[in-house]
N, C-alpha and C positions, 0 to 999 in steps of 0.2 A: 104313283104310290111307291115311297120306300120298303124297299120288302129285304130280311135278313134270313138266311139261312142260317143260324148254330149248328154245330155237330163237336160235339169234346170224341176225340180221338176216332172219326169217324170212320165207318167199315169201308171195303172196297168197294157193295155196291150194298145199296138199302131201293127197295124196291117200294116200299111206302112212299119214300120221297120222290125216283122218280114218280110215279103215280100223279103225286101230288104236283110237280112240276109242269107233268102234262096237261091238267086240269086249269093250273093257272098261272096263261103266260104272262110274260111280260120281263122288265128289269129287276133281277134278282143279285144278291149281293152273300156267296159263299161264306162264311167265316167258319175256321175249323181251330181249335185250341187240342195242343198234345200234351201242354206243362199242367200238372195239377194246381199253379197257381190262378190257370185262365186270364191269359192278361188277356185275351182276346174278346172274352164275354165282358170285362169291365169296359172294354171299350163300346161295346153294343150298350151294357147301361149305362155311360156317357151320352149316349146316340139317345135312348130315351128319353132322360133328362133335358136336353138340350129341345127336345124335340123334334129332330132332326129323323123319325122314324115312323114308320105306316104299321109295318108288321113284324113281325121275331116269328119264325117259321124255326120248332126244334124237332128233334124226327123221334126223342124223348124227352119227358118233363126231366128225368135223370141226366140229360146230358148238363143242368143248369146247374147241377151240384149244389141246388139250396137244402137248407133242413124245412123241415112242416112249415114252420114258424114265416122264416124267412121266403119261403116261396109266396106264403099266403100276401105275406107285404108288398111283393114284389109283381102279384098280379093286381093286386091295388093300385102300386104304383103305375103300372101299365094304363090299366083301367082307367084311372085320372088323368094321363097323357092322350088317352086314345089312340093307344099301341092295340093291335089286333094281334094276341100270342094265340099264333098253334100249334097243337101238340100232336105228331101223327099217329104216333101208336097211342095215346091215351083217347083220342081220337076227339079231341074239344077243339072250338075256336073262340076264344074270349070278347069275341065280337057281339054274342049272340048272350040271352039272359041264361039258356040251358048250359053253354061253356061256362057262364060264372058259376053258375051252380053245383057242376062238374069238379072244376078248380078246388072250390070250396070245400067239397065233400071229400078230392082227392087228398087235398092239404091235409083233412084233419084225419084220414086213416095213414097218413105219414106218420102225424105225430102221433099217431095211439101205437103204431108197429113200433117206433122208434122208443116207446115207452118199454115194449115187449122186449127188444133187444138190450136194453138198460137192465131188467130185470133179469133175464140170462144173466147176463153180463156178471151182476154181482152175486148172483148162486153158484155160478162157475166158481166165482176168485172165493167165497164161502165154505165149498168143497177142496178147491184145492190148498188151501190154509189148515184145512179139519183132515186132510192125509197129509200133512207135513209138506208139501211143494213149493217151491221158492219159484220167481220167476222175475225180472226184471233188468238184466243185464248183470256187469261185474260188481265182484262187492265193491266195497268206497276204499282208494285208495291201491288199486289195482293198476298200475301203468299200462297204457296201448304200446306195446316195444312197434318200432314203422320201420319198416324195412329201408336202406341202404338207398334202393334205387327212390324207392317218397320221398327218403329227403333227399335229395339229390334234383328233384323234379320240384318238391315244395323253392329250396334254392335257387333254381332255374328260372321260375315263375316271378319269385319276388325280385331276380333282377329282373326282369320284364315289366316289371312296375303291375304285374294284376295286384286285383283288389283279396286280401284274404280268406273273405267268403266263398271267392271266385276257386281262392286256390285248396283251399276246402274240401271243397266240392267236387275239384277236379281229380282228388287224390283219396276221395273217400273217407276221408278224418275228420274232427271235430273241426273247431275254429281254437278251439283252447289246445289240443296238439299239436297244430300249426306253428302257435307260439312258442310252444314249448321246444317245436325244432328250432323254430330261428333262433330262439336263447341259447339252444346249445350250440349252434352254429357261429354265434358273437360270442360265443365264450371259448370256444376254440379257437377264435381268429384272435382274438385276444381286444 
């Protein structure tokens, strides 16, 4: 049996999991994602798809970073491969008809909370409109002045051949500042 451990950004020690480890051995397969993109869970559902998977062991349904919506589909899709997902603190195993049912019922008070947070959400921004409060960054047409040593490091990088995004990123700026330096950069070299 292929068995996957998930953990997104996982603690130093989770005590459910050992627990659960103890209970049942055999060959188990770590994966742990830090980036908010998760390249590492897309690879676990590649591993589903493929078929290539027994079990997705998560130590929370939150570490899967789905919404209601998209979890519900995603223990579907499980369910149709004959992936066994557990969840340990929510304490289901999709193996079993009371885990689908669990799933089920978990999914949809996602999406009713996530409805509730929607609803904050626009009473907030409602209230703060009705006391006059602005929020959302600089007005339009505001230049980011970058310090000396940015550009200097943005120049650096792009002889280096990185990719723009890359150097971005590396320097805390947009992608459209980036340009902006190296234009003035070629316009001062002439």
């Amino acid at each position: 049996m292929t068995t996957i451990v998930y953990q997104y950004q996982p603690p130093p020690h989770d005590r459910r999991l050992h627990r659960w480890l103890g209970d049942n051995p055999g060959p188990v397969t770590f994966v742990a994602d830090t980036s908010p993109r998760r390249p590492e869970l897309l690879h676990v559902l590649t591993r589903i798809a493929d078929g290539t998977l027994d079990r997705l062991v998560a130590p929370r349904l939150a570490d899967l970073g789905f919404t209601a919506r998209r979890l519900a589909d995603f223990l579907n899709d499980c369910r149709s491969h004959n992936v066994a997902v557990v969840s340990l603190k929510e304490c289901f195993n999709l193996s079993d008809d009371h885990g689908v049912k669990l799933a089920t019922f978990l999914a949809g008070v996602a999406q009713d909370e996530r409805g509730v947070q929607g609803e904050r959400q626009r009473d907030g921004i409602k209230q703060a409109k009705a006391a006059g409060r602005r929020w959302g960054g600089r007005p339009v047409g505001t230049r980011v002045r970058v310090s000396c040593e940015s550009e200097r490091r943005i120049i650096t990088m792009l002889a280096e051949g990185k990719p723009i995004r890359e150097i971005a990123q590396a320097v805390a700026l947009s992608v459209r500042t980036v340009y902006r330096v190296i234009a003035k950069q070629d316009s001062t070299n002439g």
